[in-house]
Each structure stands twice: as structure tokens, then as C-alpha cells.
C-alpha positions in Angstrom: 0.0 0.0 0.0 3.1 2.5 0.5 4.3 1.8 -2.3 1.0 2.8 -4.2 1.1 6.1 -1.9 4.6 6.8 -3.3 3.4 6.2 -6.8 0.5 8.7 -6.7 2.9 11.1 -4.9 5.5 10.7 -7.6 2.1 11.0 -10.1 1.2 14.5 -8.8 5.0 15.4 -8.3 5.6 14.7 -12.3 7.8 12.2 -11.8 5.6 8.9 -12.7 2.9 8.3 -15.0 -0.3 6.4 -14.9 1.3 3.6 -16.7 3.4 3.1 -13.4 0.3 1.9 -11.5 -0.8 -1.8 -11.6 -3.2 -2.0 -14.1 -5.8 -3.1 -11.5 -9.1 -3.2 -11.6 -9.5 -3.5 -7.8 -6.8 -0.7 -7.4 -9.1 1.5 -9.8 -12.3 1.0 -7.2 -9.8 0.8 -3.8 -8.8 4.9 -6.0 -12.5 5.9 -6.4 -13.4 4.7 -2.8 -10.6 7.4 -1.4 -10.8 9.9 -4.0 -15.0 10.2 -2.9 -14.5 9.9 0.3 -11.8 13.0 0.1 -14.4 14.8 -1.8 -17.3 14.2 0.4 -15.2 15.6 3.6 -14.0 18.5 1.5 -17.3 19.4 0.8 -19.5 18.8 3.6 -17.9 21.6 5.0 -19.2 24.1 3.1 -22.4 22.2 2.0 -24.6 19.8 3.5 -24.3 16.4 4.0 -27.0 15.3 1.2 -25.7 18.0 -1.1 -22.3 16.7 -0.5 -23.2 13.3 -1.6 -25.0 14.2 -4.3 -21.9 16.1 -5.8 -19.4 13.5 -5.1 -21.2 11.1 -7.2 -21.6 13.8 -10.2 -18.2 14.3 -9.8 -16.8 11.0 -10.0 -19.3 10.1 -12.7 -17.8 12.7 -14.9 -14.4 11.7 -13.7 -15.1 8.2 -14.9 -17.0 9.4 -18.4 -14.5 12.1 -19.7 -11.6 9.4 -18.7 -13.6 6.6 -20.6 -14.3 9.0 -23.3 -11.1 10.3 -24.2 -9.5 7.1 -23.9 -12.2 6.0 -26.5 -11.6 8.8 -29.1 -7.5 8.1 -29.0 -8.2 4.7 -29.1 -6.6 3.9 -25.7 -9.5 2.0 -23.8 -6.9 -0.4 -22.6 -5.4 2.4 -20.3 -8.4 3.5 -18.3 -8.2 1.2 -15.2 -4.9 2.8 -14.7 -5.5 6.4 -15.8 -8.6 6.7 -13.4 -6.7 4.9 -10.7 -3.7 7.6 -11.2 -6.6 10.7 -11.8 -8.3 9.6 -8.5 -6.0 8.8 -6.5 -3.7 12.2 -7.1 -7.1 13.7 -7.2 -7.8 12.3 -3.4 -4.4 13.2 -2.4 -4.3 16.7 -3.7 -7.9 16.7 -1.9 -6.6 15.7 1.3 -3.8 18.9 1.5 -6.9 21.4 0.1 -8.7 19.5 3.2 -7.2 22.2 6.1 -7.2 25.3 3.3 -10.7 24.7 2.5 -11.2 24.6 6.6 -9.4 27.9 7.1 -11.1 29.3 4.5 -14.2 29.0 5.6 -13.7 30.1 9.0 -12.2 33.4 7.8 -15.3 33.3 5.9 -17.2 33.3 9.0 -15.3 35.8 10.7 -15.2 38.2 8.7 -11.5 37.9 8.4 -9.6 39.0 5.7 -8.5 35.5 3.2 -6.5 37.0 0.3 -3.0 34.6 1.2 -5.5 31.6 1.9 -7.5 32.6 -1.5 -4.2 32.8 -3.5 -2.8 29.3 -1.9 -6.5 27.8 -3.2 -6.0 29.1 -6.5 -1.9 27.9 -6.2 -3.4 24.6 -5.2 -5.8 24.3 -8.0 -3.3 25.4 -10.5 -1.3 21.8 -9.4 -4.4 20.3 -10.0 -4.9 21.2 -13.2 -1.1 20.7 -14.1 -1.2 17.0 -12.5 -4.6 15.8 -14.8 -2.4 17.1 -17.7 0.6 15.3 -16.6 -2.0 12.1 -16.6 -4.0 12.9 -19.4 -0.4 13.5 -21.4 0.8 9.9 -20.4 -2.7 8.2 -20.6 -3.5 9.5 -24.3 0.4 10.1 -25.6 0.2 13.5 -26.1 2.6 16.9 -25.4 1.2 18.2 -22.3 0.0 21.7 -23.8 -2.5 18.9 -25.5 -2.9 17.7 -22.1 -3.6 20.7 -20.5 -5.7 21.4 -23.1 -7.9 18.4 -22.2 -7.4 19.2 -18.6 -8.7 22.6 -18.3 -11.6 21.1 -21.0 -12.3 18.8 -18.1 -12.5 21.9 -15.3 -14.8 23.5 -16.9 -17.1 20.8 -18.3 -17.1 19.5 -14.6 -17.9 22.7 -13.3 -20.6 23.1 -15.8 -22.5 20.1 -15.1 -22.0 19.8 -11.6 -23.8 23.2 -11.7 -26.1 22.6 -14.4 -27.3 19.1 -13.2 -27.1 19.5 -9.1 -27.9 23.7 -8.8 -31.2 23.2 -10.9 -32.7 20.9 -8.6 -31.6 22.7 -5.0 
């Protein structure tokens, strides 16, 4: 299990690839598992616990579908147990360091307190994000990572649009 830790670490640190992971399919649910549960403690605390849920399981839905989908197009379906394994587990590891930020953001939040070196550490934070899923994407699909950054800031704002779209409409 450490040595999967060091792999996803090496993942979001640009060092490894996806293809370094075990093409698993156990290791791909064992990736999900964390990678929701990251993203259901990340945002119960700004949401409630229902809307939380209901969130996670857009988001890892469209995690799943634009992984499957773009492994489709390139003609790479053989990759995707191990580019969704790498994509959530960097994805629930990047998630567990936003964890505190996201706390201390929202307490500032609640006092009133001024957040501009918290806001720009979010924004440095999801910056790496963004940078990691091209990384992935770049190795996954066998692509220059301007392609794969390309797909990865695609991927932002299509989640963004449909977690808004689909869950906002019905709140």
C-alpha cells in the first residue's frame, strides 16, 4: 500500500505516469473509494451532508466518463483502469492537502476575516491540479502536455458546468 502512496505522490509530483500503477481493476475502485471519500469531507464543510453526496457522485461520474471518453476517441481503452486509478488517486491526495485550506477558508469566511493569502494558496493549489490531470492525461493518451492541459482545463470547466447545471437546478 506505501508503495501505491509513493506512486500517486510521484504522479502528482511529475515524476511517474499512470502507466506506473498496476493495471488493477481492484486498485481502480480501492482509488475511487478514497478519491469520494476526500471529496465528500472537503465538501460537507461548506455544503450539507445530502448535497455533498450528491456532488461526489456527479463528480466521479464525470471523472469516470470524460476518462472513458477520451481514452475512446484516442483509441486507448486499454489504459483506463490505470489512468482513473492515477486521476483519483492524485485527485484524493491533492484533496486531502486542500482539506485544512478549505477549513481555514471557511472560517475566515465566518469571521469576517480578511483570506487574500489563503485565496491565492487555493488558486496555487488548483493550478497543481490542473497541471497534475495534464501530466496524466499527457501519459494516458500520448500526447505533449500543452495537449494535455488542453484536455485538462476542458475537463474543469465541463465538470464545473454540469456539476452546476445538473445538481444547482434541482436545489
Amino acid at each position: 500500500m506505501m508503495r501505491l502512496l509513493m506512486i500517486w505522490l510521484d504522479i502528482c509530483l511529475l515524476r511517474a505516469g499512470p502507466q506506473d500503477l498496476p493495471a488493477s481493476i481492484l486498485l481502480k475502485w480501492l482509488a475511487l473509494l478514497a478519491y469520494a471519500l476526500v471529496a465528500f469531507g472537503v465538501s460537507v464543510m461548506t455544503i450539507s451532508s445530502s448535497a455533498a453526496l450528491a456532488i461526489t457522485f456527479i463528480d466521479i461520474a464525470l471523472l469516470a466518463g470524460f476518462t472513458g471518453l477520451i481514452l475512446y476517441w484516442s483509441g486507448r481503452p486499454e489504459r483506463f483502469n490505470q489512468t482513473l486509478a492515477a486521476l483519483s488517486g492524485c485527485g484524493a491526495l491533492l484533496g486531502l492537502i486542500a482539506w485544512p485550506l478549505i477549513h481555514h477558508i471557511t472560517n475566515l469566511q465566518a469571521q469576517g476575516g480578511p483570506q487574500g493569502l489563503s485565496a491565492l494558496l487555493w488558486l496555487v493549489l488548483l493550478a497543481w491540479n490542473l497541471v497534475v490531470v495534464a501530466h496524466i492525461v499527457r501519459h494516458a493518451l500520448s500526447v505533449s502536455f500543452l495537449t494535455g492541459m488542453g484536455v485538462s482545463v476542458l475537463y474543469f470547466i465541463v465538470s464545473i458546468y454540469m456539476i452546476n447545471k445538473i445538481f444547482y437546478q434541482y436545489v
